[in-house]
N, C-alpha and C positions, 0 to 999 in steps of 0.2 A: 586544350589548355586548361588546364587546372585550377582556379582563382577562389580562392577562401576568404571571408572576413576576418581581417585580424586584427587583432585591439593595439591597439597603437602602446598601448604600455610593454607590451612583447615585443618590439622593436629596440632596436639599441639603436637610437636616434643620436647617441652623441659619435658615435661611429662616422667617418667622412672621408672615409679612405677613397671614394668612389663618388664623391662631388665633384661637380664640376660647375653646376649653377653657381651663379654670384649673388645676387641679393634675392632673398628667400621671399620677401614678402611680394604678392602678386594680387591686385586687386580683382586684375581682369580671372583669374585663376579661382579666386574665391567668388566671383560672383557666378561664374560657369559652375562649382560646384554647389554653390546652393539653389539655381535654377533649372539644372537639370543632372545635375549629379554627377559623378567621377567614371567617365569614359575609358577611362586607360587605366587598366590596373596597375601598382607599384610592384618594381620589382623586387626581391629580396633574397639574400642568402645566409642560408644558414650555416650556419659555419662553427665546430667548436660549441654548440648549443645554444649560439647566441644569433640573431636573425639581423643580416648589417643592410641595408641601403642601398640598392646597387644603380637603380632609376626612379625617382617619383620623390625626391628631399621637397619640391613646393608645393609637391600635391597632399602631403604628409602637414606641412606647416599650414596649407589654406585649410586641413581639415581639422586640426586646432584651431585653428582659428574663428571656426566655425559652432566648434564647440564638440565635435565627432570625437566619437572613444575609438573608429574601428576604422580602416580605407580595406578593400578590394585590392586584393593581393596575389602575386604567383613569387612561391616559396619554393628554390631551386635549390642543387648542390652545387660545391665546387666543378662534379663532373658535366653538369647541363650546362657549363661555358666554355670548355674545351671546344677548339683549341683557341678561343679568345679567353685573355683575363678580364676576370669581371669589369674593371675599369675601362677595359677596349667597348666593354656591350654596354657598359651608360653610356660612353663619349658617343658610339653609333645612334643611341637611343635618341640623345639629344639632336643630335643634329638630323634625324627623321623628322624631324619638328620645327626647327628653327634654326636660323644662324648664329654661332656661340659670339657672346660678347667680346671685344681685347682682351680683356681679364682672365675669362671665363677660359680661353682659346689658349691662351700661357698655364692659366692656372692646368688644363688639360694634360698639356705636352710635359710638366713638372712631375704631375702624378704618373703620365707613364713612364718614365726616366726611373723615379721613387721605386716602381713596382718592378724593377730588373730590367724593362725592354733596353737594345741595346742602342746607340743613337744613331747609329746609320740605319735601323729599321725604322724607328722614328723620320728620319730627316726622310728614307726612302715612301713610306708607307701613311705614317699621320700628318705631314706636313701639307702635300695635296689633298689631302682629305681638308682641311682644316682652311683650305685657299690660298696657302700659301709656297712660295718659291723651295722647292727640295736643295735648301743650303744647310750644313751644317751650321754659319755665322746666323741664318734666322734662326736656326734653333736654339745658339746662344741668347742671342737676342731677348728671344720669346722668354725662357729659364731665368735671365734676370729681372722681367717684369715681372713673375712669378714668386720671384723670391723679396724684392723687394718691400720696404716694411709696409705695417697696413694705412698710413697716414698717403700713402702715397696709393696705394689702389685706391682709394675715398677719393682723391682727385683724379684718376684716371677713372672709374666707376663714372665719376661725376662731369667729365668731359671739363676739367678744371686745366687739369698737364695731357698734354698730347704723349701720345706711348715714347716715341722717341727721347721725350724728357726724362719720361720714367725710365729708361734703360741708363740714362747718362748718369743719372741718381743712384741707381741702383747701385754701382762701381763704386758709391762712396760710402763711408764709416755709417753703421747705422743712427748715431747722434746727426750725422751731416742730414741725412733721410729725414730722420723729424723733423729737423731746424724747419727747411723747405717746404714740408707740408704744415707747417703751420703759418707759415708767412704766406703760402696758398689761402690761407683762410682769412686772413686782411687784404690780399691786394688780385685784382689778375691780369694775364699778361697773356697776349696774343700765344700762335704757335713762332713766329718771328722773336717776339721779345723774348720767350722762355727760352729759345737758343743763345740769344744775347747777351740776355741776364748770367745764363752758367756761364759761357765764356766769361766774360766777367769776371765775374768771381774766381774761377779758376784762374787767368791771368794773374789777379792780382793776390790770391793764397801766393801762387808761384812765384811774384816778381817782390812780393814783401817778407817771404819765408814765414807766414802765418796761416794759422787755421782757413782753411776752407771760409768756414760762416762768418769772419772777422772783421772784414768789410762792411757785413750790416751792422755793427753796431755802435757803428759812429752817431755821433750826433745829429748828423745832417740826414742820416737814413731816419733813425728814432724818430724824427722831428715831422716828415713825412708820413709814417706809419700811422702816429699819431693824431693828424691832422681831422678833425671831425667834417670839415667842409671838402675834403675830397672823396670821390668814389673809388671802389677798389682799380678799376680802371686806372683812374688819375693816380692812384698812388703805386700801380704799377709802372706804369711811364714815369712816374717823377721819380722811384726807384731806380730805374732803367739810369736816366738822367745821372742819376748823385752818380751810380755805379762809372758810366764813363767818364766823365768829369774827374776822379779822382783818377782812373786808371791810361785818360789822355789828358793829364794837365795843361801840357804846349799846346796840345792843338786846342782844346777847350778855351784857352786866353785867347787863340786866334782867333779863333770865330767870333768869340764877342766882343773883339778889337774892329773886326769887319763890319760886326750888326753896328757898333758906334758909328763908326763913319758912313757906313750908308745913311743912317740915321741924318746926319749931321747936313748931309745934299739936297733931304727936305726934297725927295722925288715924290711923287703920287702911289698909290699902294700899288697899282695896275702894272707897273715899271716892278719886276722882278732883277735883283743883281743876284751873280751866284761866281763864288771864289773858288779854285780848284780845291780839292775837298783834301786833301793833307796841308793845302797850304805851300805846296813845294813851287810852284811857278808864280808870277803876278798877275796871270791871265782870269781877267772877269767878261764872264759872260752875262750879255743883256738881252732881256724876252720884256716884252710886252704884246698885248692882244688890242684890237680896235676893230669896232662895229662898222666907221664909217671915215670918213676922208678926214671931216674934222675931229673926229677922236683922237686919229692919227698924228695929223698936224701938234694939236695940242701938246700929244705923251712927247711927239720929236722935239718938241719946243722947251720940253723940259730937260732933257737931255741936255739939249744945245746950252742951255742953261746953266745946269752942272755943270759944261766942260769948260766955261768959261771960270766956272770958281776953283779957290786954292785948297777947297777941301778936297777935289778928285783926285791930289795927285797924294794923296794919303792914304787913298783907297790902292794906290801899287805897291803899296811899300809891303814886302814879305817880314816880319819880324822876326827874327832868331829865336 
């Protein structure tokens, strides 16, 4: 093996045809190379006169970082990677080492796609490599989280959107893309709610012949957003909230037509009621728990209570 020191300014560092890392900065990376030095030489090719990147982009950036002019190098041709393209022998290189990120694993299968391979070699060949199911649909899949804009890898990078959001995003106008990642950065929202929330919204683009983002910018969302005493949490869910609410009017009146009247029966908190959840039947169901005979007696005593008053028979009434 051949391995020369070469000064990092003979590199054409902005070259990246052949990355596949995601976030360049590595602490643990820089502390292994200033305590015992850089193990693994980078790999390079030259090509056209110019020397591009083919393995070693964070061992390259720990060594700036460090303040190094030069990294431990093996300088190849186009012919020492036959019949892999150079891209096939970083992706290989990488995963010698580690398991690729979400990101990192899309960002991979994009650039082999970019470099001519054909996608049923792909789907056949880098999909298992990669741990994944040999489908063409994962490969789409993977290609849209790749392609999708950078506001929305910062939330998948950051474990902010679960990948599945990021592909349902991905499908939308890149202003839609922004919008989303940036209300990522005020509020957040389970992997349940982020399915929720797009439905949603996509519902109601659909059912009001408006924009996509249109529904956040009501007042009632605004007014949420803004709220300095809530966490992003809470302002996800109270998001969540406004979003159904306007998108099930009827039912949203029913429910807190029910929450009044239960209310109104003055049962003890222990005493659970629960109404069939569209609202379509009169049927309420009652749960309560008890420790002991007289817990018991008691919660039954309250019930009995209830049925004797003229507020229960308010709680059957199904409202149109």
């Amino acid at each position: 093996m051949n391995i020369t020191d070469m000064p990092i300014r003979d590199i054409d560092t902005a070259n990246e045809e052949c990355r596949i890392s995601g976030e360049l900065e590595a602490p643990a990376l820089v502390r292994s190379l200033r305590d015992i030095g850089q193990l693994n030489p980078v790999v390079l090719l030259e090509r056209g006169g110019r020397r591009i990147i083919v393995c070693g982009f964070r061992r390259i950036h720990a060594a700036r970082t460090l303040g190094r002019e030069s990294v431990p190098a093996r300088v190849l041709g186009p012919a020492d990677f036959s019949p892999l393209h150079p891209l096939e022998f970083a992706l290989r290189d990488n995963l010698a080492f580690r398991p690729l990120e979400p990101l990192e694993r899309a960002r991979a299968l994009d650039k082999l796609e970019e470099a001519g391979l054909l996608p049923e070699t792909i789907v056949r060949v880098y999909l298992p490599l990669l741990g994944l199911p040999p489908r063409a649909d994962i490969l789409e899949s993977q290609l849209l989280v790749a392609r999708a804009r950078p506001g929305l890898h910062h939330c998948l990078a950051g474990g902010i959107l679960t990948q599945q959001s990021v592909e349902a995003l991905a499908r939308m106008p890149p202003e839609s893309q922004d919008r989303f990642a940036l209300l990522m950065e005020r509020i957040r929202l389970s992997a349940s709610l982020q399915r929720q929330v797009l439905g949603l919204l996509r519902d109601l683009a659909a059912g009001d012949g408006a924009s996509w983002g249109a529904p956040l910018d009501g007042e009632e969302v605004g007014a949420i957003l803004d709220d300095p005493s809530l966490s992003p949490a809470a302002k996800g869910e109270g998001l969540h909230e406004a979003l159904y609410r306007r998108r099930h009017p009827r039912l949203t009146r029913a429910r807190a037509r029910f929450r009044e009247r239960e209310r109104a029966l003055g049962l003890p908190g222990a005493i659970r009621l629960a109404a069939h959840p569209y609202f379509e039947t009169a049927d309420i169901r009652v749960e309560f728990s008890a420790p002991d005979a007289a817990r018991f007696r008691f919660l039954a005593g309250e019930l009995e209570r209830a049925a004797r008053g003229a507020d229960l028979e308010t709680l059957f009434e199904v409202d149109e």
